[in-house]
Biopython code that builds the backbone (N, CA, C, O; Angstrom):
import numpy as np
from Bio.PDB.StructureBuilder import StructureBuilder

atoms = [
    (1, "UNK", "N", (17.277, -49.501, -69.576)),
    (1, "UNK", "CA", (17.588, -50.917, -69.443)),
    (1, "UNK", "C", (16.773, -51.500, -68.291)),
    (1, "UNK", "O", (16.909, -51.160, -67.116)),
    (2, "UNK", "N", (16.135, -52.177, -68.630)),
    (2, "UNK", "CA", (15.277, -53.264, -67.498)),
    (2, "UNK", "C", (16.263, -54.632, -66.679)),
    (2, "UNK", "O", (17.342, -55.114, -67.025)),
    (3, "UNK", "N", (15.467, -54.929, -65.623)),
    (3, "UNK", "CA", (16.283, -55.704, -64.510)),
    (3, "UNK", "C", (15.219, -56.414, -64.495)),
    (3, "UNK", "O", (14.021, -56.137, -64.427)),
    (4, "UNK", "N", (15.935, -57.580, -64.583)),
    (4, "UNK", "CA", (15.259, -59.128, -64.089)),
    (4, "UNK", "C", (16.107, -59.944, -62.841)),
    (4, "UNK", "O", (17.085, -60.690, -62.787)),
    (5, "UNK", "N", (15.050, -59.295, -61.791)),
    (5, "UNK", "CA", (15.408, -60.638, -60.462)),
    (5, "UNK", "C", (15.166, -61.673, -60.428)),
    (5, "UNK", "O", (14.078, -61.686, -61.003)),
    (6, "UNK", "N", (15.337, -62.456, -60.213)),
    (6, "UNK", "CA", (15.128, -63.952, -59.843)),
    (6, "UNK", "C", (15.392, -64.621, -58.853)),
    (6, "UNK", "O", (16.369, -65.358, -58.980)),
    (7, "UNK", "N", (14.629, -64.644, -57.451)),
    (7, "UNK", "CA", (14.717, -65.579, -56.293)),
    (7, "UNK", "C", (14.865, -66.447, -55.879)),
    (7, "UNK", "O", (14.635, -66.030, -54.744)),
    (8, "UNK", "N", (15.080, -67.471, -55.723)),
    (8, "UNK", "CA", (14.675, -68.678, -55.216)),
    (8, "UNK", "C", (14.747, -69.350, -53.448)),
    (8, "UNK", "O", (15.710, -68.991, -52.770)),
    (9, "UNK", "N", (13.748, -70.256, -52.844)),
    (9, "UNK", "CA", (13.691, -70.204, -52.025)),
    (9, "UNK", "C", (13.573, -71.774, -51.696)),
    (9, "UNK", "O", (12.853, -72.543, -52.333)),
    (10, "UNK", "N", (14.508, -72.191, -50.444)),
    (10, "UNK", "CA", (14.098, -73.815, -50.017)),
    (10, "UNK", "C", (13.565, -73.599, -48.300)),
    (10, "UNK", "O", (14.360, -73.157, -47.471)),
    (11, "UNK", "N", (12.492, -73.882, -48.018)),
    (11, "UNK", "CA", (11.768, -73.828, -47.166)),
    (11, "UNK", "C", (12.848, -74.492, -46.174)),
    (11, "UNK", "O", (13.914, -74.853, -46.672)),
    (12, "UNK", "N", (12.638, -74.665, -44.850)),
    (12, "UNK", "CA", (13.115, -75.450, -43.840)),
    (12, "UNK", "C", (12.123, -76.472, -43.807)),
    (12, "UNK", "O", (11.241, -76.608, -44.655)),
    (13, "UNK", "N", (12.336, -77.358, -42.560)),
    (13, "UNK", "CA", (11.284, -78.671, -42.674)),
    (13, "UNK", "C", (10.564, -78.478, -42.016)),
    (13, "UNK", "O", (9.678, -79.333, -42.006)),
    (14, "UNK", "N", (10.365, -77.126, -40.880)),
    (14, "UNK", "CA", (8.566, -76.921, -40.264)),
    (14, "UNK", "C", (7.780, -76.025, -40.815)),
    (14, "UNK", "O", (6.731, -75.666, -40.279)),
    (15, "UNK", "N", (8.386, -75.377, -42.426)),
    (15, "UNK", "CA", (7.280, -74.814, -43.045)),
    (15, "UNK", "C", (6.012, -75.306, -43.533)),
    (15, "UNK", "O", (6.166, -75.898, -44.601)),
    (16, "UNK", "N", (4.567, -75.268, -43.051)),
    (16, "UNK", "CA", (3.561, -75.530, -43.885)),
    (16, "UNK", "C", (2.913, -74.575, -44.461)),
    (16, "UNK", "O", (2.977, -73.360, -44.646)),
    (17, "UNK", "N", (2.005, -75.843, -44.785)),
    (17, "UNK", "CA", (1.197, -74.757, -46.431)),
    (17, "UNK", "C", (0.316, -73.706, -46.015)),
    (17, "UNK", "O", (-0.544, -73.245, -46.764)),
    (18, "UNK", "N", (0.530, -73.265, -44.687)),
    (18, "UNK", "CA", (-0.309, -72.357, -44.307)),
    (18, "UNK", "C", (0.672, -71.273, -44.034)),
    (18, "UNK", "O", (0.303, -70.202, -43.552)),
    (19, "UNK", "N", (1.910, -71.522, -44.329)),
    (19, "UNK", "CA", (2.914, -70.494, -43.807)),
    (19, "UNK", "C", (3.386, -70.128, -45.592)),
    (19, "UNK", "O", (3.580, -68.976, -45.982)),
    (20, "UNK", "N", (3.484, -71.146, -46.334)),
    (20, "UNK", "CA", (3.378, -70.290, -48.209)),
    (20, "UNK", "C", (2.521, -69.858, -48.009)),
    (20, "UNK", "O", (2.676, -68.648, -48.173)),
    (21, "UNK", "N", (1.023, -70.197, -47.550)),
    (21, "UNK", "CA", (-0.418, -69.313, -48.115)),
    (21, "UNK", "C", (-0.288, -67.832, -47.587)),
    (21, "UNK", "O", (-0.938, -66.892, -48.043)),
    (22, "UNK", "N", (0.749, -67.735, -46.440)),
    (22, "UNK", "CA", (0.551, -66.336, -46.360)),
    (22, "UNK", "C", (1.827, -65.405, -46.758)),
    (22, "UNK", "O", (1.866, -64.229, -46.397)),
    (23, "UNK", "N", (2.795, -65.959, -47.469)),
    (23, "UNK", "CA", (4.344, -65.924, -48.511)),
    (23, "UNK", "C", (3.152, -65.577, -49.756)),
    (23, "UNK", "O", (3.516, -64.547, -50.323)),
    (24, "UNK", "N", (2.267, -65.937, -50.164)),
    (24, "UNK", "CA", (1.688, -65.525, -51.555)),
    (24, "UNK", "C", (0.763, -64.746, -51.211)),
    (24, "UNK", "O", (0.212, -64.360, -52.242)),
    (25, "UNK", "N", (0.256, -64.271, -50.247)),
    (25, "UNK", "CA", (-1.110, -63.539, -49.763)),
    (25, "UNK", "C", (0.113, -62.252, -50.025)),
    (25, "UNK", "O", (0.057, -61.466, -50.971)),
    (26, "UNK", "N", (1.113, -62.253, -49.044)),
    (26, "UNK", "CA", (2.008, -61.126, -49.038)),
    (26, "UNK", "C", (2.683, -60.766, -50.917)),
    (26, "UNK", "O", (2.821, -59.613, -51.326)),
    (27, "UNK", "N", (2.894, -61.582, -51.480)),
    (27, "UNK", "CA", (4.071, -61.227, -52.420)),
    (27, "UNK", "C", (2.690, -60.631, -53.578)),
    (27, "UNK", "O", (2.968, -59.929, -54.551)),
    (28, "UNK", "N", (1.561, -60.960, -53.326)),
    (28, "UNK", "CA", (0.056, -60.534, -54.355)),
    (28, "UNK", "C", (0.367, -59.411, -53.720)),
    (28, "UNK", "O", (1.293, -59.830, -53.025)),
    (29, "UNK", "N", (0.274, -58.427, -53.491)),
    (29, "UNK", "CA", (-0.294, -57.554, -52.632)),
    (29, "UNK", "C", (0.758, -56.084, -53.051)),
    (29, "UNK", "O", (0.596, -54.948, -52.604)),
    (30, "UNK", "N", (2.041, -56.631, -54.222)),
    (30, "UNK", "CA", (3.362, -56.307, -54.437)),
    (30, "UNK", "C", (2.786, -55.632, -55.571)),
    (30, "UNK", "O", (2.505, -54.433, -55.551)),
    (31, "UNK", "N", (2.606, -56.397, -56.568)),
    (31, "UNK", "CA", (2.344, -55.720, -57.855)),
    (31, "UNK", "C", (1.555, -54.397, -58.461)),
    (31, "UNK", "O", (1.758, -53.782, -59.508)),
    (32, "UNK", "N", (0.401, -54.153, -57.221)),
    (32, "UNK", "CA", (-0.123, -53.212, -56.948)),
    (32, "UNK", "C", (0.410, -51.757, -56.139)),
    (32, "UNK", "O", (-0.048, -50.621, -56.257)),
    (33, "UNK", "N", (1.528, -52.238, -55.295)),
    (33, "UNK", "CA", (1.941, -51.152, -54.578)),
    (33, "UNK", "C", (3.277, -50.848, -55.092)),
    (33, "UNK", "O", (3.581, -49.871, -54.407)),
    (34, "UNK", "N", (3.917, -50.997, -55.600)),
    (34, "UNK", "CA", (5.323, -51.012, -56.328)),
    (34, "UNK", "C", (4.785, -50.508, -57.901)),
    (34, "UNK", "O", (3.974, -51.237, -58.473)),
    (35, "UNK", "N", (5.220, -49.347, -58.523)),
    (35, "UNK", "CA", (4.897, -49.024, -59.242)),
    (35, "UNK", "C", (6.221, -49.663, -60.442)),
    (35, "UNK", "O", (6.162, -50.240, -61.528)),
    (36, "UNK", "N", (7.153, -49.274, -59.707)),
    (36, "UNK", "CA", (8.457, -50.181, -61.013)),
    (36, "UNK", "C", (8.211, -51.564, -61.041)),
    (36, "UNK", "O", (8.798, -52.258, -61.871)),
    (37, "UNK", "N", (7.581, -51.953, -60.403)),
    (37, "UNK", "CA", (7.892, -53.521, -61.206)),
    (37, "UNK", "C", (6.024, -53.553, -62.380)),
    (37, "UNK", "O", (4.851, -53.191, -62.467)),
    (38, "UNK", "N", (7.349, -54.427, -63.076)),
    (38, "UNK", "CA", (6.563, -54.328, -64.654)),
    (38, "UNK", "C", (5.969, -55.495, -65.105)),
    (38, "UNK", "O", (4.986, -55.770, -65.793)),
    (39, "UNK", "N", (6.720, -56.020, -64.604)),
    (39, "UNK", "CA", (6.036, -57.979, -64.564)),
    (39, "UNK", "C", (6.578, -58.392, -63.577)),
    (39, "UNK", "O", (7.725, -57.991, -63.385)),
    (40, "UNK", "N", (5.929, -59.402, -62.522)),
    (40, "UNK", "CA", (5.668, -60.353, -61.333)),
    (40, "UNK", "C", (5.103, -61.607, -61.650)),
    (40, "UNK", "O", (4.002, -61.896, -62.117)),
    (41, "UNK", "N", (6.232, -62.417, -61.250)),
    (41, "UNK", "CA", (5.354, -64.046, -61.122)),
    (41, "UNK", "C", (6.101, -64.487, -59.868)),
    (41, "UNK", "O", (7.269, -64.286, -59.535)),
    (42, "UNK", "N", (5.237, -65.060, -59.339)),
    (42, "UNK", "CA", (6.087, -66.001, -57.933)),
    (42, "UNK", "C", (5.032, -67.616, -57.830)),
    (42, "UNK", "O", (3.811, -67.546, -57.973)),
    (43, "UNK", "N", (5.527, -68.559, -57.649)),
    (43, "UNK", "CA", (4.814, -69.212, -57.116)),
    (43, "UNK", "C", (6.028, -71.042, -56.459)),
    (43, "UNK", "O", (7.208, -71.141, -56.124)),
    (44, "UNK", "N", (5.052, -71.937, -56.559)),
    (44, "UNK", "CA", (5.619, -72.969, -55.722)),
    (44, "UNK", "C", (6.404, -73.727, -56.804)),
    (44, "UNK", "O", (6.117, -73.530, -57.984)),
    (45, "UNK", "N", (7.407, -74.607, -56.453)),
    (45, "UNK", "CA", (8.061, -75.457, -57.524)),
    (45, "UNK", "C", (6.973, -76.736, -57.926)),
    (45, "UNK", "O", (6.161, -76.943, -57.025)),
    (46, "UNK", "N", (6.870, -77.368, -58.784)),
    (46, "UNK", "CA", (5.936, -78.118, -59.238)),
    (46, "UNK", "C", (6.563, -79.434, -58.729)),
    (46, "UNK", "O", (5.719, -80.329, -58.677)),
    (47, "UNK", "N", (7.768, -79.803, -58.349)),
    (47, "UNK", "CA", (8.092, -80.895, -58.181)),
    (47, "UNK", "C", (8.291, -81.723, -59.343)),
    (47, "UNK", "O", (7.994, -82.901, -59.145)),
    (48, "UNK", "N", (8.783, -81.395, -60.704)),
    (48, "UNK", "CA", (9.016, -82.131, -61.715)),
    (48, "UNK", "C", (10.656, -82.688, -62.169)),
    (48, "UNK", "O", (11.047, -83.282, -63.174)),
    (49, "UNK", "N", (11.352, -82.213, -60.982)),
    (49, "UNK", "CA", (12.817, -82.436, -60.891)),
    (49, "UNK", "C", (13.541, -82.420, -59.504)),
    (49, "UNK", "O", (13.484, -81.526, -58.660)),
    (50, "UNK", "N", (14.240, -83.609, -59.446)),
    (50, "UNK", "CA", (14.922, -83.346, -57.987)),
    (50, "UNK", "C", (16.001, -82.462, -57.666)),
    (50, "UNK", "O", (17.017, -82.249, -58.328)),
    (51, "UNK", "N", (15.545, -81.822, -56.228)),
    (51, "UNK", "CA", (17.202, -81.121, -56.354)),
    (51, "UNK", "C", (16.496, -79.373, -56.466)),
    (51, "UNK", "O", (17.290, -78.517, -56.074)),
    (52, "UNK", "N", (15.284, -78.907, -56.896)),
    (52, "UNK", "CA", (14.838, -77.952, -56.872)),
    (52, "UNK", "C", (14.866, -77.175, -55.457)),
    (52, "UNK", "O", (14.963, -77.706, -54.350)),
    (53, "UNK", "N", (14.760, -75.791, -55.744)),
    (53, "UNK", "CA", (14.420, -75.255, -54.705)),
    (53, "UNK", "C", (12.399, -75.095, -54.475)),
    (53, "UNK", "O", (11.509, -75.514, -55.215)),
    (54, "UNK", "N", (12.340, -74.615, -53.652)),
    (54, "UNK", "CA", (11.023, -74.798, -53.397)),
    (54, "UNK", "C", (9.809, -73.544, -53.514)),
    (54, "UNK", "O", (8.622, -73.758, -53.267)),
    (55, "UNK", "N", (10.244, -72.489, -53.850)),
    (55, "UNK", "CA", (9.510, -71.356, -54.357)),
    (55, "UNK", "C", (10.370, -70.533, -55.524)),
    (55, "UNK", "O", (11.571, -70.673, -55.750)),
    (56, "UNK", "N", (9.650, -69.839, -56.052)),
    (56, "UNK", "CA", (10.773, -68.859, -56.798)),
    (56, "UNK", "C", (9.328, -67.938, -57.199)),
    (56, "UNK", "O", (8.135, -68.144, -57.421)),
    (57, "UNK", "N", (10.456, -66.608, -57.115)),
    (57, "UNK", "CA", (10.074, -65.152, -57.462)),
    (57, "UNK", "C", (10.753, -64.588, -58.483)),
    (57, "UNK", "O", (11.931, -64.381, -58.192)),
    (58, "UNK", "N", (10.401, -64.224, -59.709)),
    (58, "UNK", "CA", (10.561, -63.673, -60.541)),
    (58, "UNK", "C", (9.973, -61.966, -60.904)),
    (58, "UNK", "O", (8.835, -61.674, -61.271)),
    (59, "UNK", "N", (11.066, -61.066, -60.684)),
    (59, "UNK", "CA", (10.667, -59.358, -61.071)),
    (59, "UNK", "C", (10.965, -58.963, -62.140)),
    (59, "UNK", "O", (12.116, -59.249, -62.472)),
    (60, "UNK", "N", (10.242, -58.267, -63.013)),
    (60, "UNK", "CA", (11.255, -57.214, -64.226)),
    (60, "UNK", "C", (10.626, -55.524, -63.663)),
    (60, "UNK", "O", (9.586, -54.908, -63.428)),
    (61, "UNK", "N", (11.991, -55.401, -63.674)),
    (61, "UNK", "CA", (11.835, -53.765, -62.863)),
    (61, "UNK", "C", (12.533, -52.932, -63.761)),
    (61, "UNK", "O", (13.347, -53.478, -64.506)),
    (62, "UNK", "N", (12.290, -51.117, -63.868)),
    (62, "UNK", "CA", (13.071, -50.492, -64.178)),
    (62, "UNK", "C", (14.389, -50.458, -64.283)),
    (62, "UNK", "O", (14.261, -50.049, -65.437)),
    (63, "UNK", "N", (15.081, -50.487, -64.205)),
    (63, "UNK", "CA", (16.638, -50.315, -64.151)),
    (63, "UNK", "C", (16.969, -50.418, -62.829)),
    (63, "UNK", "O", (16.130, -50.710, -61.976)),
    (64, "UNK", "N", (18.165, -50.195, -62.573)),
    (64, "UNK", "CA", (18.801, -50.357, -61.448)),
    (64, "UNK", "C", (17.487, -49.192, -60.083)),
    (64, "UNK", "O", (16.899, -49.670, -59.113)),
    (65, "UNK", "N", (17.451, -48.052, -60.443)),
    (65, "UNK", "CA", (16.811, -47.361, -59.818)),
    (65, "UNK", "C", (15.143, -48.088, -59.495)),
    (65, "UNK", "O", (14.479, -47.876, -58.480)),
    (66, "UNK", "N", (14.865, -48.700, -60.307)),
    (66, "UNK", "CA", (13.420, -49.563, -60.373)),
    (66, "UNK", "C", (13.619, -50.414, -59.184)),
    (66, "UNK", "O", (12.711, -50.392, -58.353)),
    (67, "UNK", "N", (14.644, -51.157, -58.957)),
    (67, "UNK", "CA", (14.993, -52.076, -58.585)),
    (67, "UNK", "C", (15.164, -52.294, -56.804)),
    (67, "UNK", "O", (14.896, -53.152, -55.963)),
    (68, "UNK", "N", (15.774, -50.956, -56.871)),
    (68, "UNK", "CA", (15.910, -50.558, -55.402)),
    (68, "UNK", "C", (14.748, -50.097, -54.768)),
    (68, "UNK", "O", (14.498, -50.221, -53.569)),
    (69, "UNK", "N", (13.973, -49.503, -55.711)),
    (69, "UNK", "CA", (13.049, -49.088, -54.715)),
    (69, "UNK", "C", (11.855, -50.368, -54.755)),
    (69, "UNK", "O", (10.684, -50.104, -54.482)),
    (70, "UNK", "N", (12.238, -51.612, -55.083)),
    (70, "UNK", "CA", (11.649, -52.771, -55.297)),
    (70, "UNK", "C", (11.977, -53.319, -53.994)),
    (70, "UNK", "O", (11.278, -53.898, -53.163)),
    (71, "UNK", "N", (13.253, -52.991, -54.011)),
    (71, "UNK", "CA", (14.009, -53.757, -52.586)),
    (71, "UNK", "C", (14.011, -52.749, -51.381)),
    (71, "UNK", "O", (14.372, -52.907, -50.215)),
    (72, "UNK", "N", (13.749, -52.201, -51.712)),
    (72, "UNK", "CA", (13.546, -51.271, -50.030)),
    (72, "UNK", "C", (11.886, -51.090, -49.534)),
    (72, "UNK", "O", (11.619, -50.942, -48.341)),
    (73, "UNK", "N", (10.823, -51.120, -50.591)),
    (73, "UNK", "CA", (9.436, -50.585, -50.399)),
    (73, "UNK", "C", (9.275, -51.236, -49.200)),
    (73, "UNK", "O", (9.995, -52.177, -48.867)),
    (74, "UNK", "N", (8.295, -50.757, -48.464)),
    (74, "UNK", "CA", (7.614, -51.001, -47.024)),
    (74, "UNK", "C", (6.923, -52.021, -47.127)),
    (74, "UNK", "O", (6.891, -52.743, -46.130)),
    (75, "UNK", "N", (6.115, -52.455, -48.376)),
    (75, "UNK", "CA", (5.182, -53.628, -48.142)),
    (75, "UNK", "C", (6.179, -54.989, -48.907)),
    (75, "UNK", "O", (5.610, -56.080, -48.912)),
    (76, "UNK", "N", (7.773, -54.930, -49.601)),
    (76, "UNK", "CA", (8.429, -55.524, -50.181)),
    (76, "UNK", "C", (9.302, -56.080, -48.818)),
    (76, "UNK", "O", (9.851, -57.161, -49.030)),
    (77, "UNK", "N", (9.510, -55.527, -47.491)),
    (77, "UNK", "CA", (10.390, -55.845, -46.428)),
    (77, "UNK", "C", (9.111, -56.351, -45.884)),
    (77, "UNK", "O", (9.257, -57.540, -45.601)),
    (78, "UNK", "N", (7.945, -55.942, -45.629)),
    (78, "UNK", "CA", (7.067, -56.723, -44.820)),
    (78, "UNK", "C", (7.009, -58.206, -45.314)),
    (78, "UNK", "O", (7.054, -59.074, -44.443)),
    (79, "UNK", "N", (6.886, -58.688, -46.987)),
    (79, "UNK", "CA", (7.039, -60.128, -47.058)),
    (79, "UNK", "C", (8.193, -60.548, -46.749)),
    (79, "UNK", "O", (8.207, -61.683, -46.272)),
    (80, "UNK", "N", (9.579, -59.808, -46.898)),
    (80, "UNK", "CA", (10.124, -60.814, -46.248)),
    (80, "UNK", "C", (10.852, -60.638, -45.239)),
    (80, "UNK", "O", (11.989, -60.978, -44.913)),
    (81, "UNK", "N", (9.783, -59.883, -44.654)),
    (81, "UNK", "CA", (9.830, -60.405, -42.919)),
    (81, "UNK", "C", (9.002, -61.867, -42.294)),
    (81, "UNK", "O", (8.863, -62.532, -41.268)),
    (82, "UNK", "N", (8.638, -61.802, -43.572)),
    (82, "UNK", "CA", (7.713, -63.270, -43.301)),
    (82, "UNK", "C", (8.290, -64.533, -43.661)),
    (82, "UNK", "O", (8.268, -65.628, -43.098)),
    (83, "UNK", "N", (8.989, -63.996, -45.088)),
    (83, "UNK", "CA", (10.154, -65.427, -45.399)),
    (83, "UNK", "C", (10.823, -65.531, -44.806)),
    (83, "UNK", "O", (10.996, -66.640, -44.299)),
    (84, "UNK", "N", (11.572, -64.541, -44.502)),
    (84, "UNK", "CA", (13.230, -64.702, -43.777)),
    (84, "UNK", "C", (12.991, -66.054, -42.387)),
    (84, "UNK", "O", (14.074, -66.449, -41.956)),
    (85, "UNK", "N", (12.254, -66.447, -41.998)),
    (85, "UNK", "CA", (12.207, -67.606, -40.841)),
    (85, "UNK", "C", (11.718, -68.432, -41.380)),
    (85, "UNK", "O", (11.405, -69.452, -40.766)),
    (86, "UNK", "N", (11.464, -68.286, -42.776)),
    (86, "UNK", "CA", (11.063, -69.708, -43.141)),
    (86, "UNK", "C", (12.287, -70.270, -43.938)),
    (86, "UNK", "O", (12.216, -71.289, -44.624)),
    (87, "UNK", "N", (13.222, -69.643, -43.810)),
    (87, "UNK", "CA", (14.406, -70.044, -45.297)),
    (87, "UNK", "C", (14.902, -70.934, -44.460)),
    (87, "UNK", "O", (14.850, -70.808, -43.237)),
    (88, "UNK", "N", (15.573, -72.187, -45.245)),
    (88, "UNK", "CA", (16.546, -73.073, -45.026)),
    (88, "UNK", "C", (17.856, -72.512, -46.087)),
    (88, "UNK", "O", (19.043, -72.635, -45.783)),
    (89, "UNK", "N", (17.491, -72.044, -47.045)),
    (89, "UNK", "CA", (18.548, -71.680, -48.085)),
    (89, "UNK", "C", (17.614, -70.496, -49.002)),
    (89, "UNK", "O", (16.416, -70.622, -49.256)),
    (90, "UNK", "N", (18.411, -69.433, -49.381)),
    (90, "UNK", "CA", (17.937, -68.536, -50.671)),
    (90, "UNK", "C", (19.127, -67.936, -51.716)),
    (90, "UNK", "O", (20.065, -67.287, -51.255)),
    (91, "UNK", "N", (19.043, -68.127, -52.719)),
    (91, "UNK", "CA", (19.677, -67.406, -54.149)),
    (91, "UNK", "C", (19.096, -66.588, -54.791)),
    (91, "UNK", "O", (17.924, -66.849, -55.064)),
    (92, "UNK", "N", (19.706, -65.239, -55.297)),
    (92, "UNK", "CA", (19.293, -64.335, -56.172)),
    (92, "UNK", "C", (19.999, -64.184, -57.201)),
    (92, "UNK", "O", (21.164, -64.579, -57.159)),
    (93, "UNK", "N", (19.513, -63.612, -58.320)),
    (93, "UNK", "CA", (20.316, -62.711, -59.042)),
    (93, "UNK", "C", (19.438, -62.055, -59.798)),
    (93, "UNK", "O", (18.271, -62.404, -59.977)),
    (94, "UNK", "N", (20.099, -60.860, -60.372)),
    (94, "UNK", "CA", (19.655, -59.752, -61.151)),
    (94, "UNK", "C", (20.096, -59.531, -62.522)),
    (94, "UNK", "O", (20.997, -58.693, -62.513)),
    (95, "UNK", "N", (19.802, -59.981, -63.803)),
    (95, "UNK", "CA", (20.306, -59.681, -64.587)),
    (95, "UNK", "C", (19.665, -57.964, -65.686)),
    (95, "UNK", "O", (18.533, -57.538, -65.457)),
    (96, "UNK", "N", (20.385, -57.396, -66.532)),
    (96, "UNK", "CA", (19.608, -56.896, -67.682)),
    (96, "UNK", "C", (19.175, -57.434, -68.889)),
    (96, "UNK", "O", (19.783, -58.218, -69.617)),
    (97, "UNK", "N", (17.586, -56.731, -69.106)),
    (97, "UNK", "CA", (16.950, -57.337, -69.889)),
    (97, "UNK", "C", (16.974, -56.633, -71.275)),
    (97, "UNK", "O", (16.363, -57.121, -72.225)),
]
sb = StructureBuilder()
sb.init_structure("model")
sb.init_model(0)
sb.init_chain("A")
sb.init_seg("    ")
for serial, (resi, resn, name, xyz) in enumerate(atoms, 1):
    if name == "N":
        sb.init_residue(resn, " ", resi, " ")
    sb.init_atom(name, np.array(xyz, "f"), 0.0, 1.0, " ", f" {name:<3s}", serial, name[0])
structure = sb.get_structure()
């Protein structure tokens, strides 16, 4: 059974676009070193609705076991050691796929 995460992220108000450019320099850098995740998309909200959050990350990982080692990898805590001071607000969830 496969796992689908889903992130989402609302910046605070002194994030700039030089502080996403390096939120996507980091979260590229994932798909290659994480062998369970099976599909990766992340990127910015388009602004086509109010009320959005302002990034979102999308994983499909192995199973529960895929998953964890999604959430623990060394270069998966290094990005968000980089988000975590930029959050004003974040939501997850994990469903099976």
């Amino acid at each position: 059974m496969g796992i689908r995460h889903i992130a989402l992220f609302r910046w605070n108000d002194t994030v700039t676009p030089d502080q996403v450019e390096q939120v996507i320099t980091a979260l590229s850098k994932l798909p290659a070193a994480i062998p369970e995740l099976k599909n990766y998309a992340f990127g910015a909200d388009l602004g086509l609705a109010a009320g959005n959050y302002d990034f979102a990350v999308v994983a499909d990982l192995d199973g529960e076991d895929g998953f964890r080692a999604y959430q623990d990898h060394p270069d998966h805590r290094a990005a968000l050691a980089i988000i975590a001071p930029m959050l004003a607000d974040r939501v997850a969830v994990q469903f099976a796929l």
